[in-house]
C-alpha positions in Angstrom: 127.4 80.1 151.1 129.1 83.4 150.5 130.2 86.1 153.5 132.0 89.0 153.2 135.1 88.8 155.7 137.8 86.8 153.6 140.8 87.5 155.5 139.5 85.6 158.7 136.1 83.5 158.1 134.6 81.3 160.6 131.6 79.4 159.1 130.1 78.4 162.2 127.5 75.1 160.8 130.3 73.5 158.9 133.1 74.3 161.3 135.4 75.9 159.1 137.8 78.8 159.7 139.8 79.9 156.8 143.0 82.6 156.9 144.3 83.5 153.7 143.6 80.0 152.1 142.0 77.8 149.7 141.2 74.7 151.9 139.0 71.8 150.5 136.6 69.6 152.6 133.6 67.3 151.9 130.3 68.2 152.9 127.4 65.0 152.7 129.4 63.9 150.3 130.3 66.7 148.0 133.5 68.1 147.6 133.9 71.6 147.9 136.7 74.6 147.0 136.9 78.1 148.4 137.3 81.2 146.2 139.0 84.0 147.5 138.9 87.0 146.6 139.7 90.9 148.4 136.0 91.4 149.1 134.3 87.9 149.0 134.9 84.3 150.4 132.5 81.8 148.4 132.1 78.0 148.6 131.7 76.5 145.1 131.1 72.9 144.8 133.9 71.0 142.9 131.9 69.9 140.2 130.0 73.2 139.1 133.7 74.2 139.0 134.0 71.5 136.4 130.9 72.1 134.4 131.9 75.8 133.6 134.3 74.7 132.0 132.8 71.6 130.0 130.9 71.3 126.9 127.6 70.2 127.9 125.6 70.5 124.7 128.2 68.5 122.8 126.8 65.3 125.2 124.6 62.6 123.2 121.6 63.5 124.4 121.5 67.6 124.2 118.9 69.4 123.9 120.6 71.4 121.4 121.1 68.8 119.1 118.4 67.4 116.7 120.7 64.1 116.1 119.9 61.5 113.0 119.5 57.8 113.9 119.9 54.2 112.4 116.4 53.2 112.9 116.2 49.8 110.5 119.4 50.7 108.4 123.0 50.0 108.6 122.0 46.5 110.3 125.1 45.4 109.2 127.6 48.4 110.4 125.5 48.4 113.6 126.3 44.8 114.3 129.9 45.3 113.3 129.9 48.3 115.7 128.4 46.1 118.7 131.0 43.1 118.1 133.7 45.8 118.8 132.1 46.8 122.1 132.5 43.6 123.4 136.0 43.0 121.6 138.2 44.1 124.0 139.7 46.6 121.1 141.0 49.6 122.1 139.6 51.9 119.2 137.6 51.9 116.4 137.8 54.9 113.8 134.5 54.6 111.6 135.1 57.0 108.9 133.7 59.0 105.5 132.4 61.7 103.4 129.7 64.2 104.4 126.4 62.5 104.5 128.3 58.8 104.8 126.1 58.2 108.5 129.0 58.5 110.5 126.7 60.6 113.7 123.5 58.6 113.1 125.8 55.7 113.5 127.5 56.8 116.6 124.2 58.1 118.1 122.4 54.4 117.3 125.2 53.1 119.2 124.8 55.0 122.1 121.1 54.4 122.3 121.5 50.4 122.0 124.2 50.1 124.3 123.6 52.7 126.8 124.8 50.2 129.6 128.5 50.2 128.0 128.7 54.0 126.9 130.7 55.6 129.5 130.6 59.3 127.7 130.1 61.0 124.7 131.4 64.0 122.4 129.7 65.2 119.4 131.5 68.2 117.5 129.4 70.2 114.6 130.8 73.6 113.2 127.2 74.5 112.1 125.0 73.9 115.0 123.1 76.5 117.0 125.4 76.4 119.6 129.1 75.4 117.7 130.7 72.9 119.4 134.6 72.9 117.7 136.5 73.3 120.7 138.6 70.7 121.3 140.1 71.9 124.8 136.5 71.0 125.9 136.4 67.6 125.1 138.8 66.2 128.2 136.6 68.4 130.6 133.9 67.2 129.3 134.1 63.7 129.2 135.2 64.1 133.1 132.6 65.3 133.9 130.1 63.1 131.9 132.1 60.0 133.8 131.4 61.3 137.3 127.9 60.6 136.6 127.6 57.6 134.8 130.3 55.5 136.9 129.4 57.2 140.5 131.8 55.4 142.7 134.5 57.7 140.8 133.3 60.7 142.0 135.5 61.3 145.3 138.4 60.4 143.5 137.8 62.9 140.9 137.4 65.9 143.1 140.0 65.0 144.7 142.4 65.6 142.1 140.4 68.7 141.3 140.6 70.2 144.4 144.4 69.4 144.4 144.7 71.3 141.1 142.8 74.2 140.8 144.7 75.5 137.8 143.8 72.4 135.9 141.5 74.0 133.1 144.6 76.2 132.4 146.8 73.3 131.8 147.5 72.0 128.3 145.3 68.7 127.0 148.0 66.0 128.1 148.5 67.7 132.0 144.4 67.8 131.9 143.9 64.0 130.5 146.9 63.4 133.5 145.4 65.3 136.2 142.0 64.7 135.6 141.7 61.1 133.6 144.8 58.7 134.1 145.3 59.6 137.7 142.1 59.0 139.4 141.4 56.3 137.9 144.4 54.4 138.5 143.8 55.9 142.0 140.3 54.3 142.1 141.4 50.5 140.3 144.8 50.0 142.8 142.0 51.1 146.1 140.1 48.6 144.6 137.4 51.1 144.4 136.5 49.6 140.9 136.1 46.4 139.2 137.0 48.0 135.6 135.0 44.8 133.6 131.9 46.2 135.7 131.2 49.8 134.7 130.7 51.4 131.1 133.5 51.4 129.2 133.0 52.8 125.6 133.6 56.6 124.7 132.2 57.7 121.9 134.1 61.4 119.9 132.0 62.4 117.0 133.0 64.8 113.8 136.4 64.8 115.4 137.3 66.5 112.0 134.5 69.1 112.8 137.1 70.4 115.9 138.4 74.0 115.4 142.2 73.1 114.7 143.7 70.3 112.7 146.9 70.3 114.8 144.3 70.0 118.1 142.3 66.9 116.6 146.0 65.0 115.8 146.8 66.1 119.4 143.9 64.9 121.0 144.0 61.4 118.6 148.0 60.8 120.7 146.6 62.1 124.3 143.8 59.6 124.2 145.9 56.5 122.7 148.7 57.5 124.9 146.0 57.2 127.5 144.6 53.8 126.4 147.9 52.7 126.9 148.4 53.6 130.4 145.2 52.7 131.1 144.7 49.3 129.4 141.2 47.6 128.9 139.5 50.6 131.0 138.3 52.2 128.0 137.3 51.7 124.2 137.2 54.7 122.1 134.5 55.0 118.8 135.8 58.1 116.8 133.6 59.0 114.0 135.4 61.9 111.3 135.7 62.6 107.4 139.0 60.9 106.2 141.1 64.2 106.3 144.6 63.7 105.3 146.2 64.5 109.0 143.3 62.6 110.8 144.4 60.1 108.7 148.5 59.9 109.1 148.2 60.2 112.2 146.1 56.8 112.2 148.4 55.2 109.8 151.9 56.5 111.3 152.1 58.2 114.8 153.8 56.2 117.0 150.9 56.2 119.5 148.3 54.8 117.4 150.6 52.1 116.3 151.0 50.9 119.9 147.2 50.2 120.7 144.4 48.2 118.5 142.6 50.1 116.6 139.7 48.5 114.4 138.7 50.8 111.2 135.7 51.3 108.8 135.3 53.4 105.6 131.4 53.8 105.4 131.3 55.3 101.7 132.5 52.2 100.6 131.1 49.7 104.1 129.4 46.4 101.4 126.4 47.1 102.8 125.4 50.9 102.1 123.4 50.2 99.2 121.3 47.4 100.9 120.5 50.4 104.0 119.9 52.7 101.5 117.3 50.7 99.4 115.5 49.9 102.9 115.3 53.6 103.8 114.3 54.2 100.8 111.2 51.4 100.5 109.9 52.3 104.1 109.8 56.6 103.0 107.8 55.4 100.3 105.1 53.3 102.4 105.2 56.1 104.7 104.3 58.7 101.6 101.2 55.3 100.7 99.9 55.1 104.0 99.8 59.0 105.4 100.1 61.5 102.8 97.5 63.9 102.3 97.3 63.1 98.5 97.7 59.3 98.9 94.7 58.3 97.1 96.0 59.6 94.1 99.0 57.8 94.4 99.5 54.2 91.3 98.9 51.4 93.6 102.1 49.9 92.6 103.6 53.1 93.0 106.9 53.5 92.9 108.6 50.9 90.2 111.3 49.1 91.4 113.8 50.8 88.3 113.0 54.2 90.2 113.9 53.0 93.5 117.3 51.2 92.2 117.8 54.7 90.3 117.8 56.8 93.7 120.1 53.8 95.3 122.3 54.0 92.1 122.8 58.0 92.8 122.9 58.1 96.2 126.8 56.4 96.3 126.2 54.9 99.4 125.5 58.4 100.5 122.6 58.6 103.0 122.7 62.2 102.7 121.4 62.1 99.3 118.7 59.4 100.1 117.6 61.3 102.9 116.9 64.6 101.0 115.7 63.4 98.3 112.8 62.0 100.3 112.1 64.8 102.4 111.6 66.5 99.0 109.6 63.8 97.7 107.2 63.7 100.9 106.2 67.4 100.4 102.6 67.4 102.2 101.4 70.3 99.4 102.7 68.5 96.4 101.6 65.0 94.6 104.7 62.7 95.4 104.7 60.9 92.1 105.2 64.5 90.2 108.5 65.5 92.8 109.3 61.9 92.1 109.5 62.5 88.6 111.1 65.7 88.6 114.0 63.4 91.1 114.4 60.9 88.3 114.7 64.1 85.2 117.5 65.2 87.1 120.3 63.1 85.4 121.4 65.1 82.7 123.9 63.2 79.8 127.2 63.8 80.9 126.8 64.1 84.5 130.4 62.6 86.2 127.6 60.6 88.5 129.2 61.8 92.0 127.0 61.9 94.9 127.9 65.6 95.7 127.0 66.8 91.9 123.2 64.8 92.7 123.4 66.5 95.9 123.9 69.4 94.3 121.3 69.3 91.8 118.5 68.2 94.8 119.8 71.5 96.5 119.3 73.5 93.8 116.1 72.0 92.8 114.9 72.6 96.3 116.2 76.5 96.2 114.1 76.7 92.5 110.9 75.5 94.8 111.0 78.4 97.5 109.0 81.0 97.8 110.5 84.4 98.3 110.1 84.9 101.8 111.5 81.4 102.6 114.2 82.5 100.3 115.2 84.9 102.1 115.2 83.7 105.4 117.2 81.4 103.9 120.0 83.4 102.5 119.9 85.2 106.2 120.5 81.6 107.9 123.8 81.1 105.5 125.3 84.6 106.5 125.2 83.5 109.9 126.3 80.6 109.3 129.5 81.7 107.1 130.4 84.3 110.0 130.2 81.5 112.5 133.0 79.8 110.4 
């Protein structure tokens, strides 16, 4: 709805007559703002206001992202994951080194208990579309919570519309304005019965956000905000074990004050169990549709090479992972890349997952053909621009 007389408008079918102002008012229940300008006078609704300034393909289920998954591994973690849900704990920082299944955790969770995930934020420095920019995260769980917990709605765009300016605020005055308020707005109206809507929210490769000071921040903002707000929500948050995201766990004042449950995957008991599973069901995958099958041992693989890729992976599912995808190679016998897997160990190797991980890459890079190399090398200069 856009005219050109701002100084005096009269919008006849909704009854409106603005003069030199910003009013708000609801139309079939949305919530509208007025933008003003020397030429124009615009309606915008409230929540496209919101969106522009969100995240969106940082969200769970983006189509930007191609997200890994816990399909029959990590039983254990998973079930540890899903106690917590239902424990009443306020957070739960699930941490470890690159490759440890911290995402394909987080995303399993999501998909099993989509009727207790409220919202969801997934950072990555290397996707297609980066998502490191942590004064996006508030906005965007707003706005995912206005969705999935509809009776919230009028009381967000409320505040919204009574705080125009709020995407130029700092992160504490947004999480105020746009998280804290309404919702204690909403629970004293009795608008909400807080044991009855979703109440997880789920912030991914928060070490993966574009400033270490902004991930500490964002770590007191939200326990701060758990302890204004107390049982509304429980927070997952998923990271490497950097030394700030870290002391700020072990000694900021505002992370002492809530619960806070905590799990180091690289060394979680049962990562080499997962692992091994993976690793068995790849294999009768390769037995039961490769295109060389028939050529494959019938007792193929022996169970000394399997424990050999557990041993090396280090309770790294990275490793695990790539190693198969190498090993499942549609144009090459699987036994032979096997093989080649297994001649890898050299005498002296310090046995680190990341040195293995290294080798795999390297073997990979030997593998290419030169136009694949080169597309390859292209990929990695966009890549180190974009960081």
């Amino acid at each position: 709805m856009v005219t050109k007389d701002a100084k005096n408008v009269l919008i006849q079918d909704s009854n409106i007559t603005v003069n030199n102002h910003a009013p708000c008012k609801c139309f079939s229940g949305d919530c509208y703002i007025y933008r003003l300008t020397s030429i124009w006078f615009k309606v915008i609704n409230v929540m496209d206001l919101l969106r522009e300034h969100c995240m969106l393909a940082a969200q769970f289920n983006a189509k930007e992202r191609c997200p890994p998954r816990c399909e029959a591994t990590r039983t254990a973690m998973m079930q540890c994951l899903e106690a917590w849900v239902e424990s009443g704990k306020d957070m739960f920082w699930l941490y470890g080194g690159a490759g440890a299944g911290k995402s394909a955790l987080a995303q399993s969770l999501i998909e099993r208990s989509r009727k207790h995930v409220a919202a969801s934020f997934f950072f990555s420095k290397t996707s297609k579309i980066p998502r490191r920019d942590g004064d996006k995260l508030i906005l965007t769980l707003v706005y995912q919570l206005v969705h999935t917990i509809p009776v919230l709605k009028s009381f967000f765009e409320k505040q919204i519309c009574d705080n125009l300016d709020f995407f130029e605020k700092d992160r504490k005055t947004q999480l105020e304005i746009l998280f804290i308020t309404p919702l204690r707005t909403a629970f004293n109206a009795n608008a909400i019965q807080v044991s009855k809507f979703p109440h997880v929210i789920v912030i991914d490769g928060l070490d993966e956000c574009h400033d270490p000071e902004v991930q500490c921040d964002l770590l007191r903002i939200i326990a701060n905000a758990i302890s204004r707000l107390p049982n509304f929500f429980r927070f997952l948050v998923a990271s490497r074990p950097e030394t700030r995201i870290k002391q700020t766990f072990e000694h900021d004042d505002a992370l002492q004050a809530i619960t806070v449950d905590r799990c180091n995957l690289s060394r979680h008991g049962d990562a080499d169990e997962d692992i091994s599973n993976f690793v068995r069901k790849e294999f009768d995958d390769i037995r039961r549709v490769h295109p060389l099958r028939k050529f494959l041992p019938s007792q193929w693989p022996d169970e000394d090479d399997i424990s050999a890729l557990v041993e090396r992976s280090s309770k790294h599912f990275i490793y695990a992972s790539t190693v198969m995808e190498y090993i499942k190679s549609e144009i090459h016998q699987p036994q032979d890349r096997l093989n080649i897997v297994l001649g890898l160990c050299r005498p002296g190797a310090d046995g680190g997952p990341f040195s293995r991980l290294d080798e795999m890459y390297s073997l990979i890079f030997r593998d290419m053909e030169s136009s694949q190399l080169e597309k390859l090398h292209r990929a990695f200069g966009i890549l180190h621009l974009c960081i």
